[in-house]
N, C-alpha and C positions, 0 to 999 in steps of 0.2 A: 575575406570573411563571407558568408554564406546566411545572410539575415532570412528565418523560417517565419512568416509573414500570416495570421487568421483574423484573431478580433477579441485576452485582460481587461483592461482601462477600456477606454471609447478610443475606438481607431490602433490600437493595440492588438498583439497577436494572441490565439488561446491555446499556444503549447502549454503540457504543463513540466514541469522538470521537479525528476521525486529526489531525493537527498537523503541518505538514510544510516542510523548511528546505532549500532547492537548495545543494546541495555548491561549495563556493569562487565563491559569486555575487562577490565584490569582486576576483577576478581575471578575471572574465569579461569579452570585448567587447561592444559593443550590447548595453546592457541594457533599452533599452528594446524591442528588438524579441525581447530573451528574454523581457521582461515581456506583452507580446503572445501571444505562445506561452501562455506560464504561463494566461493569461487563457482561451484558445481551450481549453487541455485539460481545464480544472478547469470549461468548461461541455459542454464533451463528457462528462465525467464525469456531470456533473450531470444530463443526458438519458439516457444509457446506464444509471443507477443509480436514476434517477427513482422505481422504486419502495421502494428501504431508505433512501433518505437522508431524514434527519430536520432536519437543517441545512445548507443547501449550500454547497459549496465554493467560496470568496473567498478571493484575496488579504488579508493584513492588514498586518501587520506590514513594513517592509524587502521581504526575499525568504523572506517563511513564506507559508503558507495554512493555512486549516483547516476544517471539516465534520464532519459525524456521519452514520453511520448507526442504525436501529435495533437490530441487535444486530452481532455482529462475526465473525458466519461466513462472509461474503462480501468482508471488510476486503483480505484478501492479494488476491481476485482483481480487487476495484476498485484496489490500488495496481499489481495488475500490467498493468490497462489504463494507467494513470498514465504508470508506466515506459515503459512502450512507445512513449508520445505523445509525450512530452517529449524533449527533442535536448541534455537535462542530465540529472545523477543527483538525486537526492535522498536527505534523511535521514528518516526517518518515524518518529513515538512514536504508540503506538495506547494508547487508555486505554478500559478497562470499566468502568461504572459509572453515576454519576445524572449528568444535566443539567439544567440549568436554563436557558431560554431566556426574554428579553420575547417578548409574541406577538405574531407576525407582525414578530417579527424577528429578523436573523441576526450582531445584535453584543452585545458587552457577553455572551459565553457563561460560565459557569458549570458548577460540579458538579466530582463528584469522576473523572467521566470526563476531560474536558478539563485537570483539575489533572494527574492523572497520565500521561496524554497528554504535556503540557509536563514533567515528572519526567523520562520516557523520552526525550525527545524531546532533551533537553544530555546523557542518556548516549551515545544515538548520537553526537552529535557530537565529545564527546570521545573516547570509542572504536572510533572512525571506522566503525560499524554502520549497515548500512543502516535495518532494521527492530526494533524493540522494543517488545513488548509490556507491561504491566502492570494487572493488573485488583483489586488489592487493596492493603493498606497496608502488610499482612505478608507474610514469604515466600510463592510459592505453586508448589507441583508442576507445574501446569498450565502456568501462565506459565515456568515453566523451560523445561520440555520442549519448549515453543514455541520459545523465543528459542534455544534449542540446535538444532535445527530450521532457524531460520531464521536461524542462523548456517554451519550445511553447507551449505544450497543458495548460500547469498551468498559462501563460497570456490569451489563451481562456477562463479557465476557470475561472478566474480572472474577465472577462468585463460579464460570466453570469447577470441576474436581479436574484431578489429573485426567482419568478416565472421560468424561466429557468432552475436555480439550483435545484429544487424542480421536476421537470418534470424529464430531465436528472437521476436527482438521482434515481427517480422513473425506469426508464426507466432501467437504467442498472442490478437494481436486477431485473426485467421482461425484458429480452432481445427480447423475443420472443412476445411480446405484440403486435399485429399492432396499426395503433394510431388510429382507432376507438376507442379500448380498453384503450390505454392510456389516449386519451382526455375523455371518459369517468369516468375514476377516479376522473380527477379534474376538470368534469366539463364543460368540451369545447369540441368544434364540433372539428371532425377529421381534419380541414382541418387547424385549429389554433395551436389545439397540431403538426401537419408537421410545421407549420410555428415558434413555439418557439424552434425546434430542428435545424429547418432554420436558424434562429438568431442565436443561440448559437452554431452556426458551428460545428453543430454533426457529419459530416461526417470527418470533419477535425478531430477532437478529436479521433474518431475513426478509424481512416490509423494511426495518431501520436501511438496510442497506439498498433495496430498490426504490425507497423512495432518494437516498444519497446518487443515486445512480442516475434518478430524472432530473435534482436540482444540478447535478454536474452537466448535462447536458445541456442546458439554460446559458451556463457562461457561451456557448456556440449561439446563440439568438441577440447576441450584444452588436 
């Protein structure tokens, strides 16, 4: 076995291991051509992230997948390429801590990241949360402040229109787009694509998420 060793709990490692479950798959049509998709984005992930991922992202289960990277301060911005990709929602449990892999391989995972990973991962779904973090066995500050967090941005992003979610989506895998370019995609003059970013309180979304991004970084100072 092949133990990936940083610093969860105290004296713990801070892999995190994401786990992840498509929203009402047994009401969906074509599932096998969602299952395609599912397939094409979790190896576009897998390119894109090429350098933090420690286990890549597969199908497993039903309609779950799951992977790791090495630590979990890059976790929200690789699930928010995810989102973006995929033409479904998803529910996501993220867990910090140790893994344990066979070598040179990517089944049979292990550790106390992936245990709590799955923990968070039936809380989402019973409380119909998109994202859920937990990095320890007892309460933890950190993990609060997160999951509170990434519970305001997920009522922003909750009151999107179609067309907002679609722009945004757009937008976050082109960061660097100004919106001459992005209203050109879909269509609208520069100053409508500013104005659906306006509505859907893109900058708000965006501080919620960098400052998610420095308390993730915190779990590496343990």
């Amino acid at each position: 076995m092949e133990d990936i060793r940083h610093g969860g709990e105290k004296g713990e490692s801070c892999n995190c291991a994401i786990i992840g479950d498509i929203k009402g798959s047994r009401e969906l049509d074509d599932w096998e051509h969602l299952f395609g998709e599912l397939k094409r984005v979790l190896e576009e992930t897998n390119e894109r992230f090429s350098d933090v991922i420690i286990v890549r992202f597969t199908p497993t289960v039903g309609d779950e997948f799951q992977g790791a990277i090495k630590t979990p301060e890059r976790a929200i911005e690789l699930l928010n390429f995810m989102r973006s990709k995929l033409p479904v929602d998803i529910y996501c449990g993220l867990g910090v801590g140790a893994i344990e892999k066979l070598l040179d391989e990517e089944v049979g995972m292990r550790g106390s990241a992936f245990y709590r990973a799955r923990d968070v991962l039936e809380v989402c779904k019973k409380k119909k949360r998109n994202i859920i973090i937990k990095s320890s066995s007892t309460p933890n500050p950190t993990d609060d402040m997160i999951n509170e967090l990434l519970r305001f941005i997920e009522l922003l992003e909750n009151s999107w229109t179609e067309r907002q979610r679609a722009l945004v989506s757009y937008y976050r895998l082109h960061p660097n787009f100004t919106y001459e370019q992005l209203g050109k995609h879909f269509g609208y003059t520069r100053q409508a694509a500013y104005q659906f970013l306006i509505g859907a309180h893109w900058e708000l979304v965006m501080a919620g998420n960098n400052l998610v991004n420095k308390l993730l970084k915190s779990y590496l100072k343990k």
